[in-house]
C-alpha positions, 0 to 999 in steps of 0.5 A: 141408563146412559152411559158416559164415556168410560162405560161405553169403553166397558161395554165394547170390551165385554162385546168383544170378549163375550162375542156379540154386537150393540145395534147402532141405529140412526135414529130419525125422529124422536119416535124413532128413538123411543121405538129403539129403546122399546126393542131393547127393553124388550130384549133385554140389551143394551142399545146405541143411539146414533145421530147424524148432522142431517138429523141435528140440523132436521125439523125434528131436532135442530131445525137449521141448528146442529148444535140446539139440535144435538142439546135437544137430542142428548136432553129427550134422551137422557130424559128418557134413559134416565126414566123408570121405564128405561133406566135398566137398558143400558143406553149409548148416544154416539155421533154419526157422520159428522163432517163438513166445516163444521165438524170442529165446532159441533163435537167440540160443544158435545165434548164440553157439555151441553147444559140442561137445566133439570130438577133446578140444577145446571146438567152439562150433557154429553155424548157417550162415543164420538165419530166424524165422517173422514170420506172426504179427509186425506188421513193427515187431516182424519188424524189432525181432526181427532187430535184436536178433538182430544185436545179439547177433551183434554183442556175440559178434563172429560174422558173420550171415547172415539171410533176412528174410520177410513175407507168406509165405503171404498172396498177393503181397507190395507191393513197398514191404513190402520197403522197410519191411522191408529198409531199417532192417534194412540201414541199422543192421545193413549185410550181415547180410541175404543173402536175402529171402522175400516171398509170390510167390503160393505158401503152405505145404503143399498146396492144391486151388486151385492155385498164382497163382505170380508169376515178374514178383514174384519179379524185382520183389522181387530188383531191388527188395531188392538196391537197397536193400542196394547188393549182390545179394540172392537171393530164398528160396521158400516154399510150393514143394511141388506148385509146377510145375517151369517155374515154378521153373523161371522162378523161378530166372530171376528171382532164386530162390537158395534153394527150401524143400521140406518138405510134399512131402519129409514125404509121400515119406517117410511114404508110403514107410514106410506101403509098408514096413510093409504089404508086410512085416506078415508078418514082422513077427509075432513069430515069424517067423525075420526078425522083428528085421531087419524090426522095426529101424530101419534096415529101414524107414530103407533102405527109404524111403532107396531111394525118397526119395533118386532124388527128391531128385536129381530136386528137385536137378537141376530147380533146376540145383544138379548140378555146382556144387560144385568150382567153389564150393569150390575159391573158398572153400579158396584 
């Protein structure tokens, strides 16, 4: 099932409140994305989906384009979200690292609606959360650009659901950023931010210098961001490849509802297909009998599926996801 905006809002109340986290991945392929709605279907949890402009303007999706690739993206999701196989998982669509001159323009077209037409009627599709990438804004424009993305929201009628970043990669963030930050954004556009992501020690990627995560900044920032707000504000970790399960493990304790995980997801799955194609470079010569079940897509697809997916459940279950489902939606179907 794919949530739309309100729902998400609900799922991260009842993360917070039930003291667990929804997996984030940034979601490469359109086999990646099946792959990550097999784990959570497997465990039972609900499931974030992020995509990211590389890969809205990627030959998987956009090819140039960030705005077919985000119609293409939203479509095979909710295809699939919405199938039988699938439609018992709650499942959020959120947008990743966006920025650039063209930020404005690609989560505007996601807030009015992507149209697709299905079953011989006009669906204009959107995204169930939004974020933009502020490492290279100054606050003033971080906050004139979520102003304006509200803006938008509001001339469409549409309900949003933001998270609002700063500092991501740049160590700790002062607690009073969230103040700068949080306040004029709540004050004009009230309810439209669901979740906030300051640095609490971690980056982006991996490092050799190990990870200064702060479970304390983590605590700080929620306390502080939901007072703000006058409602429960989750906070939503960057940098969590390499980061040691107790200290998500504390993270979630102190108020992390949503966990990216993006450089670790890229590295299982390319170093599967590299195990791939050296184990099978024999039938890849072009006459052998299995040449073409080898060369196919699928073959290599199957293959990293098998690995990637039992690491998947492992990142599900370490944020306390498995099982959340019934509950979650039997609250959104009554």
């Amino acid at each position: 099932m794919l949530l739309n905006a309100l729902q998400a809002r609900r799922l991260f109340t009842l993360a917070l409140d039930q003291k667990f986290a929804i997996l984030a991945v940034n979601a490469d392929s359109p086999s990646a994305v099946v792959d990550c709605l097999e784990a959570a279907l497997i465990c039972r949890a609900p499931i974030i989906i992020e995509t990211s402009l590389w890969q809205l303007k990627g030959r998987s999706f956009g090819v140039g384009d960030a705005r077919l690739g985000l119609a293409r993206y939203i479509a095979d999701l909710t295809l699939l979200a919405e199938s039988p196989r699938f439609r018992n998982i709650p499942v959020i669509l959120h947008t990743d690292h966006i920025k650039g001159p063209e930020t404005f323009e690609i989560l505007s077209a996601a807030i009015r609606g992507l149209p697709l037409v299905f079953g011989g009627r006009e669906m204009l599709l959107r995204p169930g959360t939004l974020s933009l990438d502020s490492s290279e804004m100054s606050e003033d424009e971080n906050i004139a650009m979520i102003g304006a993305i509200c803006r938008v929201a509001g001339e469409c009628g549409e309900p949003v659901t933001l998270e609002m970043e700063a500092g991501v990669d740049n160590g700790v963030t002062d607690v009073k950023v969230a103040e700068r930050l949080i306040q004029p954004v709540e004050r004009l556009y009230p309810e439209s931010l669901a979740l906030w992501a300051p640095g609490v020690g971690t980056q982006h990627g991996f490092s050799d210098k190990g990870y200064p995560f702060s479970s304390e900044a983590v605590r700080q920032h929620r306390e502080a961001a939901s007072q703000i707000c006058g409602r429960p504000i989750g906070i939503a970790l960057h940098g969590s490849s390499g980061l040691a399960a107790s200290d998500l493990i504390e993270g979630i304790a102190a108020g992390i509802v949503k966990v990216n995980w993006s450089s670790e997801s890229l590295l299982i799955r390319s170093q599967a297909a590299r195990e791939y194609y050296s184990s099978h470079s024999a039938l890849l010569e072009k006459t052998h009998k299995d040449f073409k079940t080898t060369a196919m897509d699928n073959g290599v697809q199957t293959f990293v599926s098998t690995r990637y997916i039992p690491r998947v459940t492992e990142r599900i279950r370490l944020l306390g996801g498995e099982d959340r489902c019934l509950g979650f939606l039997q609250s959104v179907r009554s």
